[in-house]
PyMOL Python script that loads the backbone (N, CA, C, O; Angstrom):
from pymol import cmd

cmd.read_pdbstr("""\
ATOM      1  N   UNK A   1      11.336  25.907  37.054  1.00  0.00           N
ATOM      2  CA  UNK A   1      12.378  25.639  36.068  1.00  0.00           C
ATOM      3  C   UNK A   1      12.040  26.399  34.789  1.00  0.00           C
ATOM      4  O   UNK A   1      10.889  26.771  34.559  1.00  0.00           O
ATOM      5  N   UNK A   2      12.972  26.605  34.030  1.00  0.00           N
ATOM      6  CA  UNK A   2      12.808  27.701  32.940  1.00  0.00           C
ATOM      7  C   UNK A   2      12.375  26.283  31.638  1.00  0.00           C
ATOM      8  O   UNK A   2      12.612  25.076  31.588  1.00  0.00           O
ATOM      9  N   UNK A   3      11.723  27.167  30.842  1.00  0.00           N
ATOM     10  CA  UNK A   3      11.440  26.400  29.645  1.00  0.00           C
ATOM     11  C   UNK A   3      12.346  25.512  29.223  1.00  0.00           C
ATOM     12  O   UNK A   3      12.522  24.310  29.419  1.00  0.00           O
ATOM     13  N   UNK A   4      13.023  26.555  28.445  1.00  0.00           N
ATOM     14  CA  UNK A   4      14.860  26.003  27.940  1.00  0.00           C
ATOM     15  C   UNK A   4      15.054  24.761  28.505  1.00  0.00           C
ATOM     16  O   UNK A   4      14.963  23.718  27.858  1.00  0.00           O
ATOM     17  N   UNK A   5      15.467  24.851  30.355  1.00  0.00           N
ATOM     18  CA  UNK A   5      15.794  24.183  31.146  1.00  0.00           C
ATOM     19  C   UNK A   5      15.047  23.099  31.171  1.00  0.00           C
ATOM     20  O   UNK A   5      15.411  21.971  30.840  1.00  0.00           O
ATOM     21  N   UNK A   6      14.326  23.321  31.439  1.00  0.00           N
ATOM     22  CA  UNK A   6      12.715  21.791  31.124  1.00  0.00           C
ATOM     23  C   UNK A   6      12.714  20.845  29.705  1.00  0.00           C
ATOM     24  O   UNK A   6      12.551  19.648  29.464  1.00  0.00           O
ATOM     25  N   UNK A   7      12.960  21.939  28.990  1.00  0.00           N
ATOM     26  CA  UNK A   7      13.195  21.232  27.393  1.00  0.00           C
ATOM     27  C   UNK A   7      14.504  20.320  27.428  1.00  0.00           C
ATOM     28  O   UNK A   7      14.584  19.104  27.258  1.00  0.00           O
ATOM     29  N   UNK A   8      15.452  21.197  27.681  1.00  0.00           N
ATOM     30  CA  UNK A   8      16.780  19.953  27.600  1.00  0.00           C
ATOM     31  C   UNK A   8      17.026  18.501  28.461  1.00  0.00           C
ATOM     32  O   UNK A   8      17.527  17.395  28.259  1.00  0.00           O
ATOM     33  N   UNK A   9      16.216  19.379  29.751  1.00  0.00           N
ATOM     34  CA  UNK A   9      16.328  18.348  30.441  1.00  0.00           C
ATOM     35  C   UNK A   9      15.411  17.097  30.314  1.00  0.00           C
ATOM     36  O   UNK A   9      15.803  15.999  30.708  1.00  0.00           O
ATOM     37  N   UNK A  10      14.049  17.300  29.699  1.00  0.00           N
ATOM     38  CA  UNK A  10      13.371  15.920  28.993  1.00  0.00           C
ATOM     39  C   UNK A  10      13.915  15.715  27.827  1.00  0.00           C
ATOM     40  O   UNK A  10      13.035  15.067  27.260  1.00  0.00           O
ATOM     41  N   UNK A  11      14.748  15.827  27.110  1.00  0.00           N
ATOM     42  CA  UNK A  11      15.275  15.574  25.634  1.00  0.00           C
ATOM     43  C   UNK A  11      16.409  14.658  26.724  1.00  0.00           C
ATOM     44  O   UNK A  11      16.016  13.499  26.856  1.00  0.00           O
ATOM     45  N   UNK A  12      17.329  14.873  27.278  1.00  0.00           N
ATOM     46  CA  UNK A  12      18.220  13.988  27.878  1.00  0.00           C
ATOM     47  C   UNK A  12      17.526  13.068  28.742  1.00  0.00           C
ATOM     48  O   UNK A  12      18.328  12.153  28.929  1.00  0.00           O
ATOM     49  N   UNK A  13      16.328  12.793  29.447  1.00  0.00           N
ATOM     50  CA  UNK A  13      15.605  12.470  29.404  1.00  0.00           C
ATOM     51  C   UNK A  13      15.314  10.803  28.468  1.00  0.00           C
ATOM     52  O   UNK A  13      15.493   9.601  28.663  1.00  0.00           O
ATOM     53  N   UNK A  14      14.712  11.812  27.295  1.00  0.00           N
ATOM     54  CA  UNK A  14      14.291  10.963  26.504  1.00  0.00           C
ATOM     55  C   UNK A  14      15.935  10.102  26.186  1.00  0.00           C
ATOM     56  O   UNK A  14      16.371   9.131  26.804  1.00  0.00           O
ATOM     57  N   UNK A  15      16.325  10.543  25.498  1.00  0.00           N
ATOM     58  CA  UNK A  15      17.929  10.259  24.956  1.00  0.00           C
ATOM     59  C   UNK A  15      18.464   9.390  26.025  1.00  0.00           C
ATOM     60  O   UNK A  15      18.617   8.411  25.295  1.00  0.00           O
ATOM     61  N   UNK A  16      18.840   9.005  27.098  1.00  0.00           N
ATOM     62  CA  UNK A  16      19.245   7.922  28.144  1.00  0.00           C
ATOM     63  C   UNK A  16      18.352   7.177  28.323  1.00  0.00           C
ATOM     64  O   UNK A  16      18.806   6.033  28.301  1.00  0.00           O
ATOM     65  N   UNK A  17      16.725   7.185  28.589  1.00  0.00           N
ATOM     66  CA  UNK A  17      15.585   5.787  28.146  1.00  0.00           C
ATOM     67  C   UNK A  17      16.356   5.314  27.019  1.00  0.00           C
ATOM     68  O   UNK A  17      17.081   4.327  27.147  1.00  0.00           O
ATOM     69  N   UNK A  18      16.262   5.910  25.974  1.00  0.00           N
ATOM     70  CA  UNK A  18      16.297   5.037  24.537  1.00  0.00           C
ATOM     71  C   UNK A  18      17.779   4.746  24.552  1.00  0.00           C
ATOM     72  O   UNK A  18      17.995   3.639  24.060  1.00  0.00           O
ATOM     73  N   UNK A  19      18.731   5.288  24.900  1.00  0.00           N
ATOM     74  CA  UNK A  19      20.002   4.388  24.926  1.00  0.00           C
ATOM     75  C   UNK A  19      19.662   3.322  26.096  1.00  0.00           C
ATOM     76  O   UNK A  19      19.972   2.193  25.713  1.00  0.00           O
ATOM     77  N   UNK A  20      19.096   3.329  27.466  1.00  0.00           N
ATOM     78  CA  UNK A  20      19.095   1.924  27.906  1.00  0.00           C
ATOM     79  C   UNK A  20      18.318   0.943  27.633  1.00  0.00           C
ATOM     80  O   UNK A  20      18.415  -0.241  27.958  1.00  0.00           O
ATOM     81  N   UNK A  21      16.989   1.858  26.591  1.00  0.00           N
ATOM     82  CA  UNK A  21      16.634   0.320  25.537  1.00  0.00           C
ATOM     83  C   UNK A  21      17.435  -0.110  24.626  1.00  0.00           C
ATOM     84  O   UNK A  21      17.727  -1.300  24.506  1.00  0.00           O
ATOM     85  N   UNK A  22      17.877   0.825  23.883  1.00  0.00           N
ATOM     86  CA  UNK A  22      18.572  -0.157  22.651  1.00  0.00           C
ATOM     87  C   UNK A  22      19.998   0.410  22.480  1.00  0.00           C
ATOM     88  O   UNK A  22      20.618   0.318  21.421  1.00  0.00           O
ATOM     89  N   UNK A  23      20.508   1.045  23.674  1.00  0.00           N
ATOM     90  CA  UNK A  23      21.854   0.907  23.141  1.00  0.00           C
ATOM     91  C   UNK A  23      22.913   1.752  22.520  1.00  0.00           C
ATOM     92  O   UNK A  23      24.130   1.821  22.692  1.00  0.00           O
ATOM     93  N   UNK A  24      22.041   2.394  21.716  1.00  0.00           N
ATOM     94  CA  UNK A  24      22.399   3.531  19.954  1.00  0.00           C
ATOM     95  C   UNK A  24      20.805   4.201  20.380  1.00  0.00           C
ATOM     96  O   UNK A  24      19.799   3.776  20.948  1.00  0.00           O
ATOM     97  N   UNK A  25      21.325   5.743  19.622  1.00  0.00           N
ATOM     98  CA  UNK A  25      19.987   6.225  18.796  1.00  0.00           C
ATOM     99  C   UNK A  25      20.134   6.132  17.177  1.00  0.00           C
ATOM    100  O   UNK A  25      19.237   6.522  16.431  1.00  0.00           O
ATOM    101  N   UNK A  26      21.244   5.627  16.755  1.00  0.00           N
ATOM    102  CA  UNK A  26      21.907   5.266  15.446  1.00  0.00           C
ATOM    103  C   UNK A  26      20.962   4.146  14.499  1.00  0.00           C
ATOM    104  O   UNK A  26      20.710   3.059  15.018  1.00  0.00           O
ATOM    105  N   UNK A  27      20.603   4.352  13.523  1.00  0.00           N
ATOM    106  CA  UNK A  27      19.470   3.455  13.022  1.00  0.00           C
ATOM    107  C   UNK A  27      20.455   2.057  12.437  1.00  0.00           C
ATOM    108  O   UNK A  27      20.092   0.882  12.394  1.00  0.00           O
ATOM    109  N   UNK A  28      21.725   2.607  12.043  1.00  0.00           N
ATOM    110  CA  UNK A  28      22.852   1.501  11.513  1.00  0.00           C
ATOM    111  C   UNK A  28      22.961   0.203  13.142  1.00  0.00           C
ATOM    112  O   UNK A  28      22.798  -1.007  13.302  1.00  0.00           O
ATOM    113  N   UNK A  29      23.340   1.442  14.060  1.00  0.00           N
ATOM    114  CA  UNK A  29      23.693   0.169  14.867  1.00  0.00           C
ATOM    115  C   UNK A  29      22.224  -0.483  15.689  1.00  0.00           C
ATOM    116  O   UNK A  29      22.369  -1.492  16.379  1.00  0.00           O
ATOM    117  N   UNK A  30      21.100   0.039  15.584  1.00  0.00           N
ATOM    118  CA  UNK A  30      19.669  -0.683  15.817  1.00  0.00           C
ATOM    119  C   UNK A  30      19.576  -2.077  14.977  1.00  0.00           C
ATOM    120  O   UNK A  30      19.273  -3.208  15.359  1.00  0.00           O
ATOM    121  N   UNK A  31      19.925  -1.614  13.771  1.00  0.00           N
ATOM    122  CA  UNK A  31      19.952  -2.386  12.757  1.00  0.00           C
ATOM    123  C   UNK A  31      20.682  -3.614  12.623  1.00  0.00           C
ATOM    124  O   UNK A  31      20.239  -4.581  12.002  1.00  0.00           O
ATOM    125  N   UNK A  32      22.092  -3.579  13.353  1.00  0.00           N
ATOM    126  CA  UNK A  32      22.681  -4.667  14.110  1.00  0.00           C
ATOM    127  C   UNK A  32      22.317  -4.919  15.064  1.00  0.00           C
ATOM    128  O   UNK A  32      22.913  -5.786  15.702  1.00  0.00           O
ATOM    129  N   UNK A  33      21.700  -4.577  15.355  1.00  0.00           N
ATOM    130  CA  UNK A  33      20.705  -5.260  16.743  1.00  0.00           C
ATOM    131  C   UNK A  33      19.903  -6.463  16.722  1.00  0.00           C
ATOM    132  O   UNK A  33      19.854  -7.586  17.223  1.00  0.00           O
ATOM    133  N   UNK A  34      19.058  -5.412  15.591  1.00  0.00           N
ATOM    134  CA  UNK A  34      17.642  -6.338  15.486  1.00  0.00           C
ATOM    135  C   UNK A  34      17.852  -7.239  14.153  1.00  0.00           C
ATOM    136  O   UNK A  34      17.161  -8.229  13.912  1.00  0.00           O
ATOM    137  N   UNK A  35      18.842  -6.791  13.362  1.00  0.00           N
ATOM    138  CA  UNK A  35      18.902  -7.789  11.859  1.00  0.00           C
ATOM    139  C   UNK A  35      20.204  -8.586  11.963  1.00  0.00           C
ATOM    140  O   UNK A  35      20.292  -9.545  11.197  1.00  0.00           O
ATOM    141  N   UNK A  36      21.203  -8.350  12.763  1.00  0.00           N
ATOM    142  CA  UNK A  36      22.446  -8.752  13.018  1.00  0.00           C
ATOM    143  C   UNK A  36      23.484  -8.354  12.095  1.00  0.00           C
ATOM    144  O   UNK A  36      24.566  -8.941  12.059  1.00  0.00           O
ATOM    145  N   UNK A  37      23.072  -6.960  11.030  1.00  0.00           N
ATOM    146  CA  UNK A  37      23.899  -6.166  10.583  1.00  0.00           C
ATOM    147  C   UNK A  37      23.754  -4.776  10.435  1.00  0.00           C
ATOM    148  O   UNK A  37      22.866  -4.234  11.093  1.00  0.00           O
ATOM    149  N   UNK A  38      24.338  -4.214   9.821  1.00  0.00           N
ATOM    150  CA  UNK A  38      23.264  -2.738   9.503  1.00  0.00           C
ATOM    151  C   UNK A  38      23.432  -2.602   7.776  1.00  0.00           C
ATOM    152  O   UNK A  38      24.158  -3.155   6.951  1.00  0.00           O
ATOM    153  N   UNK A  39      22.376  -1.580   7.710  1.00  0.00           N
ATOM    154  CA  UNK A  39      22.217  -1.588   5.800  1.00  0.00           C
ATOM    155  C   UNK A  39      22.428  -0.152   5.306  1.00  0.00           C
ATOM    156  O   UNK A  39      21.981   0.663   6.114  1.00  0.00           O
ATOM    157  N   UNK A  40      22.778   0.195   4.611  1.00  0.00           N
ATOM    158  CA  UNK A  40      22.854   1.191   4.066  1.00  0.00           C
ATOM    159  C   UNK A  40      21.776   1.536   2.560  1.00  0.00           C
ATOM    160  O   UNK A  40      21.870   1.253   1.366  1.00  0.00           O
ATOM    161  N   UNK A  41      20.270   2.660   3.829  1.00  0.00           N
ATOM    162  CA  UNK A  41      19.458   2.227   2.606  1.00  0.00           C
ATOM    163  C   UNK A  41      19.757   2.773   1.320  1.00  0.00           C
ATOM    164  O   UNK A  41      19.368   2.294   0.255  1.00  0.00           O
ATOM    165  N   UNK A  42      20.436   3.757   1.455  1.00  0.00           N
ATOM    166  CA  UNK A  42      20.548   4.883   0.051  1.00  0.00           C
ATOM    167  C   UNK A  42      21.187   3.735  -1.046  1.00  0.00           C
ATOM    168  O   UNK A  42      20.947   3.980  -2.228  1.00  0.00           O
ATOM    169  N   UNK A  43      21.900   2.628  -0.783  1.00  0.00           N
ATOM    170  CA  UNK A  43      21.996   1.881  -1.325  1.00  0.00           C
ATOM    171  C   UNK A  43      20.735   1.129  -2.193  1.00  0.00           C
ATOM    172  O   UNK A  43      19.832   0.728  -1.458  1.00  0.00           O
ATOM    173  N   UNK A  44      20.527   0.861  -3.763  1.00  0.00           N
ATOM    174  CA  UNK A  44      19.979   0.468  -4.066  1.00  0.00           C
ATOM    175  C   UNK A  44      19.371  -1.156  -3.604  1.00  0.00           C
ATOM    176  O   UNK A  44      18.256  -1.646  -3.425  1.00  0.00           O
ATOM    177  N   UNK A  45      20.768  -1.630  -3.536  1.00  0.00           N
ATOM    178  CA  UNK A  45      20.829  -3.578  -3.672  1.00  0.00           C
ATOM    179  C   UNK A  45      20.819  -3.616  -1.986  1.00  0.00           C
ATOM    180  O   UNK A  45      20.122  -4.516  -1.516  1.00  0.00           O
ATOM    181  N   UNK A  46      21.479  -2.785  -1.069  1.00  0.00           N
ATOM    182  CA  UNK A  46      21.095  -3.246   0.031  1.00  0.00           C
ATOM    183  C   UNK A  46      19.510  -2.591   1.079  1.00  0.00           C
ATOM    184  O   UNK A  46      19.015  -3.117   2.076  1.00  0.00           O
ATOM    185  N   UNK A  47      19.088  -1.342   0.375  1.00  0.00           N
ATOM    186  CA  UNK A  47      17.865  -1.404   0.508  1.00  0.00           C
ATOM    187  C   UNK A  47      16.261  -2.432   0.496  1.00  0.00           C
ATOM    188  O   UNK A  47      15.211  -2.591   1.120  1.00  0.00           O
ATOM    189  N   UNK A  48      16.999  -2.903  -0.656  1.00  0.00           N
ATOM    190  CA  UNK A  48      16.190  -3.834  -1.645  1.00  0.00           C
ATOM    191  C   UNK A  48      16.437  -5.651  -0.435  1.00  0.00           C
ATOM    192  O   UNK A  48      15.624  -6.481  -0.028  1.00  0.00           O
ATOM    193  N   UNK A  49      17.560  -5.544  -0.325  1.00  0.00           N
ATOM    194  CA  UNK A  49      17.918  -6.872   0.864  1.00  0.00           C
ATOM    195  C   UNK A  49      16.849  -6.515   2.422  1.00  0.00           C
ATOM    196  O   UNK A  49      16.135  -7.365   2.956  1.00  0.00           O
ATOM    197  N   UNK A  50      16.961  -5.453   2.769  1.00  0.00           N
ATOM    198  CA  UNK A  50      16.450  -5.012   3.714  1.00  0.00           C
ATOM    199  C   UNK A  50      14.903  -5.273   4.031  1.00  0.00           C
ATOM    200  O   UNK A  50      14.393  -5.889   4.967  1.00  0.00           O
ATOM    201  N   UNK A  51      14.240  -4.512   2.796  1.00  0.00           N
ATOM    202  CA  UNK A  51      12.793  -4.605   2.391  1.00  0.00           C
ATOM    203  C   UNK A  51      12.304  -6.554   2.008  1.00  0.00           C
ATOM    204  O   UNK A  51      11.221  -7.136   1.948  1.00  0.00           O
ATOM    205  N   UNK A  52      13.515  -6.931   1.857  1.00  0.00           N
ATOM    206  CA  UNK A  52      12.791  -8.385   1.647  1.00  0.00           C
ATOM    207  C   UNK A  52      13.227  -9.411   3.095  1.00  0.00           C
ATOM    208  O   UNK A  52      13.200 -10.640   3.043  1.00  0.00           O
ATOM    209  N   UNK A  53      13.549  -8.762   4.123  1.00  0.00           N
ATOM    210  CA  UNK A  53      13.679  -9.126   4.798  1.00  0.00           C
ATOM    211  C   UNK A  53      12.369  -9.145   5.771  1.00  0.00           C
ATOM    212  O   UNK A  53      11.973  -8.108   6.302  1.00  0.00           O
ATOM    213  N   UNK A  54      11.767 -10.324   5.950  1.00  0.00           N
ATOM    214  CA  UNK A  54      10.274 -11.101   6.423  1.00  0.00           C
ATOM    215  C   UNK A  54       9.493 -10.195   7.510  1.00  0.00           C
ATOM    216  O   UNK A  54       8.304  -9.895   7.396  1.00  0.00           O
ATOM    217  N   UNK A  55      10.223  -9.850   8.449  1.00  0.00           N
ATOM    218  CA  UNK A  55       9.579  -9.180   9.507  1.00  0.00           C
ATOM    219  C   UNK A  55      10.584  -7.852   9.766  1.00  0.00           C
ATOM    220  O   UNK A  55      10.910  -7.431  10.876  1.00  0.00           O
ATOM    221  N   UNK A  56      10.937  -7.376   8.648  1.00  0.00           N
ATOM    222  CA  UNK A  56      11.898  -5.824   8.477  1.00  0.00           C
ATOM    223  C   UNK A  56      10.530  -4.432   9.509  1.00  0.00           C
ATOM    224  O   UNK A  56      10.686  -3.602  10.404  1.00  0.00           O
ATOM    225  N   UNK A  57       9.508  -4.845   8.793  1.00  0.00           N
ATOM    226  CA  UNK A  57       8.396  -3.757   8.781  1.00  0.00           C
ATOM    227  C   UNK A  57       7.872  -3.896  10.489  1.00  0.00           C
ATOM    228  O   UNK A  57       7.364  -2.898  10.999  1.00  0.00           O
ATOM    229  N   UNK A  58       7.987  -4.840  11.102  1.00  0.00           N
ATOM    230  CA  UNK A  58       7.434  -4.758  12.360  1.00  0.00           C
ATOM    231  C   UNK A  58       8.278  -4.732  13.573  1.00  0.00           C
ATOM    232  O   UNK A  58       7.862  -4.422  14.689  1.00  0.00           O
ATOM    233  N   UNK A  59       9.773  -5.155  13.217  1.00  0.00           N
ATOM    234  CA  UNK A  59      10.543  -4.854  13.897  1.00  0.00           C
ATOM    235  C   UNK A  59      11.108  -3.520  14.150  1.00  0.00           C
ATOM    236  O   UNK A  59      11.714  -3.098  15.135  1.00  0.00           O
ATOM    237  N   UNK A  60      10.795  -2.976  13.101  1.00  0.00           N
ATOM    238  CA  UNK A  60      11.448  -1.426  12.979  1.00  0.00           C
ATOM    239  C   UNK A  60       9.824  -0.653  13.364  1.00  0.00           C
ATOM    240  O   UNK A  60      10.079   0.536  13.555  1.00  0.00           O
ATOM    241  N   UNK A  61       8.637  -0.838  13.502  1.00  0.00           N
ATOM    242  CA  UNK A  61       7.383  -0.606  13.851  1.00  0.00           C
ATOM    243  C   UNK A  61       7.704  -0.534  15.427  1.00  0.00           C
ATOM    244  O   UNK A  61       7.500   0.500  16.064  1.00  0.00           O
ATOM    245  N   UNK A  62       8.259  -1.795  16.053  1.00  0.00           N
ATOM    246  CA  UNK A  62       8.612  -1.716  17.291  1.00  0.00           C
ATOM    247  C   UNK A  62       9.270  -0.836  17.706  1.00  0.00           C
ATOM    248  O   UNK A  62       8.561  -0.198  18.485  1.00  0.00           O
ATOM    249  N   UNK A  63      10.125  -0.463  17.649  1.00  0.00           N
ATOM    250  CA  UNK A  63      11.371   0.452  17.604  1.00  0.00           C
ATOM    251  C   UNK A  63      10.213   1.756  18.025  1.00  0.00           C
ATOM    252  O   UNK A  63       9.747   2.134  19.100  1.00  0.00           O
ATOM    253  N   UNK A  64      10.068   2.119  16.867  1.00  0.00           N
ATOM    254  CA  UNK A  64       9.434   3.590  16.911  1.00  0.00           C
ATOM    255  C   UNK A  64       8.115   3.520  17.804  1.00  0.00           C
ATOM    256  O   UNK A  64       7.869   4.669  18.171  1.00  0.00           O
ATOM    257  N   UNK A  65       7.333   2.776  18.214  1.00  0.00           N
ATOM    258  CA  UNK A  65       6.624   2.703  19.005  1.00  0.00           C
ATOM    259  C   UNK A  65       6.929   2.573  20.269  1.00  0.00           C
ATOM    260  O   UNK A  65       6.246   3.040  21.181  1.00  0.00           O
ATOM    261  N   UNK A  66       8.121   1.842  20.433  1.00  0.00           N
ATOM    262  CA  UNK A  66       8.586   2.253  22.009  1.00  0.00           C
ATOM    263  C   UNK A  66       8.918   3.452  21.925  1.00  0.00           C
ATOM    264  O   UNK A  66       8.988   4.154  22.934  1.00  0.00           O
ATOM    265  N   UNK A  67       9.187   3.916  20.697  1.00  0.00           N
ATOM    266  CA  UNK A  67      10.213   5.837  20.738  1.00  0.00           C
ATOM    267  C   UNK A  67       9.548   6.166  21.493  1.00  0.00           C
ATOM    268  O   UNK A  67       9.844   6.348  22.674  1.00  0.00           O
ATOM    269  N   UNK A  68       8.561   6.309  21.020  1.00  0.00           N
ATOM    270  CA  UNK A  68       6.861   6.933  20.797  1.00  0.00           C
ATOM    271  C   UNK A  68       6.055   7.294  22.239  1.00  0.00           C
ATOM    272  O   UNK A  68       5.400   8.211  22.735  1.00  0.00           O
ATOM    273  N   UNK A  69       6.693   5.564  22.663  1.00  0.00           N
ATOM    274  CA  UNK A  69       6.247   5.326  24.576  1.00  0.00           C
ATOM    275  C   UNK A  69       7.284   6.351  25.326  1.00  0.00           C
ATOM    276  O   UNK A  69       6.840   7.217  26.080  1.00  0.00           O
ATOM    277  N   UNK A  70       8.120   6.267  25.180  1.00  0.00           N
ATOM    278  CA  UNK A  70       9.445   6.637  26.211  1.00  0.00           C
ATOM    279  C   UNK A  70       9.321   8.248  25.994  1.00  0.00           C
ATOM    280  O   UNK A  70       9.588   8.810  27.057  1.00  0.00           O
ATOM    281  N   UNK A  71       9.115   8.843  25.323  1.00  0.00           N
ATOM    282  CA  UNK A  71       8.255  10.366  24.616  1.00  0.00           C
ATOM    283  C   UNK A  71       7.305  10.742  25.377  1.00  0.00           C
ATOM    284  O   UNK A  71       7.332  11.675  26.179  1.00  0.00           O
ATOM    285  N   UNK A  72       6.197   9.823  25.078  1.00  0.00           N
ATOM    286  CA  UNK A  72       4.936  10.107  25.883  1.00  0.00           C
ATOM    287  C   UNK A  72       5.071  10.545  27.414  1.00  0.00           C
ATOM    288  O   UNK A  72       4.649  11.574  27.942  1.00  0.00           O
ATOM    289  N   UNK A  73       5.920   9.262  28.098  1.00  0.00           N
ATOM    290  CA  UNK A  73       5.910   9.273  29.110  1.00  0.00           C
ATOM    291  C   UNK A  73       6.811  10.201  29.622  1.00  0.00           C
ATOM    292  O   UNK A  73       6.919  10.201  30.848  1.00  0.00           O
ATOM    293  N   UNK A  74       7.359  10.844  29.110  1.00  0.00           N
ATOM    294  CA  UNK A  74       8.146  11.735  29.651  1.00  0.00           C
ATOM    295  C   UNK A  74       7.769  13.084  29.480  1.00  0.00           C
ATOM    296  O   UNK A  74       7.947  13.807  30.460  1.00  0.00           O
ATOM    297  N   UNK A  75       7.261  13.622  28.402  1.00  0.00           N
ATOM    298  CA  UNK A  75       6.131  14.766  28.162  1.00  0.00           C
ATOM    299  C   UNK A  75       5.497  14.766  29.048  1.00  0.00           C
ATOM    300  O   UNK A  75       5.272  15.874  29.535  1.00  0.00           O
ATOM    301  N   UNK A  76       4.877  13.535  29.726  1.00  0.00           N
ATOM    302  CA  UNK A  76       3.707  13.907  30.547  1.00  0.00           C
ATOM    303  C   UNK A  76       3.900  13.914  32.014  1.00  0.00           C
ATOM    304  O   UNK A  76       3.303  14.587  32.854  1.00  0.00           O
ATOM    305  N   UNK A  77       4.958  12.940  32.186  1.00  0.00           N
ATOM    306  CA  UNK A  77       5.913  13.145  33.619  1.00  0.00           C
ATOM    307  C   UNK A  77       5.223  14.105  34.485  1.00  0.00           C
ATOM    308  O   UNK A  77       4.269  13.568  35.048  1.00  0.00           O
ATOM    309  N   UNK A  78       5.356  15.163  34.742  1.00  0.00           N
ATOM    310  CA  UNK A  78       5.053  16.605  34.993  1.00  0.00           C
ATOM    311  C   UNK A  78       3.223  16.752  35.514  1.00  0.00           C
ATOM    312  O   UNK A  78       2.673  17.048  36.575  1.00  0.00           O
ATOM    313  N   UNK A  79       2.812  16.433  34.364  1.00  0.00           N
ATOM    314  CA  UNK A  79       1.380  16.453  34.540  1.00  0.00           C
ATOM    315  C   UNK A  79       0.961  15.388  35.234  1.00  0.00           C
ATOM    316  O   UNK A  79      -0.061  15.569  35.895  1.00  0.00           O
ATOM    317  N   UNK A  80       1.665  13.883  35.293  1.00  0.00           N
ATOM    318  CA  UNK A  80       1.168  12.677  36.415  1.00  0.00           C
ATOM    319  C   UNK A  80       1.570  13.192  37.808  1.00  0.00           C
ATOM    320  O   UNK A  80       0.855  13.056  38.801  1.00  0.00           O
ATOM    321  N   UNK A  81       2.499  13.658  37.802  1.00  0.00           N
ATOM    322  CA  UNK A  81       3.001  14.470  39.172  1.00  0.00           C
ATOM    323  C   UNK A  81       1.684  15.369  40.082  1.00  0.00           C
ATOM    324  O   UNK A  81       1.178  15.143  41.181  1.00  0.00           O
ATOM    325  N   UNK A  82       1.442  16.417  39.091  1.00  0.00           N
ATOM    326  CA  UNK A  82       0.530  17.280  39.575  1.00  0.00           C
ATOM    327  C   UNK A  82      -0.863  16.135  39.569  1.00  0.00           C
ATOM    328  O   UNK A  82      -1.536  16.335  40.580  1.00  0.00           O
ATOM    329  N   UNK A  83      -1.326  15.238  38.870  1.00  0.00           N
ATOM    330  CA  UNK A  83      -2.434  14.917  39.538  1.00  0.00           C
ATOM    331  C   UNK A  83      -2.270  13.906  40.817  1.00  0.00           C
ATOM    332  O   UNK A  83      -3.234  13.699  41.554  1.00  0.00           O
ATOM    333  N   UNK A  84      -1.084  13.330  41.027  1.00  0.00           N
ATOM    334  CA  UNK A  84      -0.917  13.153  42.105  1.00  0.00           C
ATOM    335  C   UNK A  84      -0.974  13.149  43.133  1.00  0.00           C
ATOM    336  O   UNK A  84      -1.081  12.331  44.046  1.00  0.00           O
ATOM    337  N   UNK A  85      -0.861  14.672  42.929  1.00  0.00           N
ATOM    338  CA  UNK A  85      -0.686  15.015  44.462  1.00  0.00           C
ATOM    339  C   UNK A  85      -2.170  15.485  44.927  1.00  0.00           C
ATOM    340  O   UNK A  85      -2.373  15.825  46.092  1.00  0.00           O
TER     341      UNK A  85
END
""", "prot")
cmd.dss("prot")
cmd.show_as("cartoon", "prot")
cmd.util.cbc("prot")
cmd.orient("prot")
């Protein structure tokens, strides 16, 4: 398979994992997910709502750490294959 070809095809890949975890790659509609609205941070006052929200920092920690997983594992796809066999 050609580079190019390899590249797009783990980016779609990645992109259908993370929509059948959460749905969106949209941080607004994550945000109704996990907070039951979404915020608009550039907003001063609803930034500020956001950040005082109790467990804002580990829920959104989650998020990117599954990114993070569903990434990994697909980068490396390829290489679990070959030791496989």
């Amino acid at each position: 398979m050609e580079k190019k070809e390899l590249f797009r095809s783990k980016m779609l890949a990645y992109r259908d994992a993370f929509l059948k975890e959460y749905g969106t790659v949209l941080c607004p509609q994550i945000h109704k997910l996990l907070f039951g609205r979404s915020f608009i941070l550039s907003d001063d006052g609803q930034r500020e709502e956001f950040l005082n929200i109790p467990d804002h920092a580990e829920k959104c920690a989650t998020v990117v750490a599954k990114a993070a997983r569903l990434a990994a594992e697909i980068i490396l796809e390829d290489e679990i294959l070959i030791y496989e066999l």
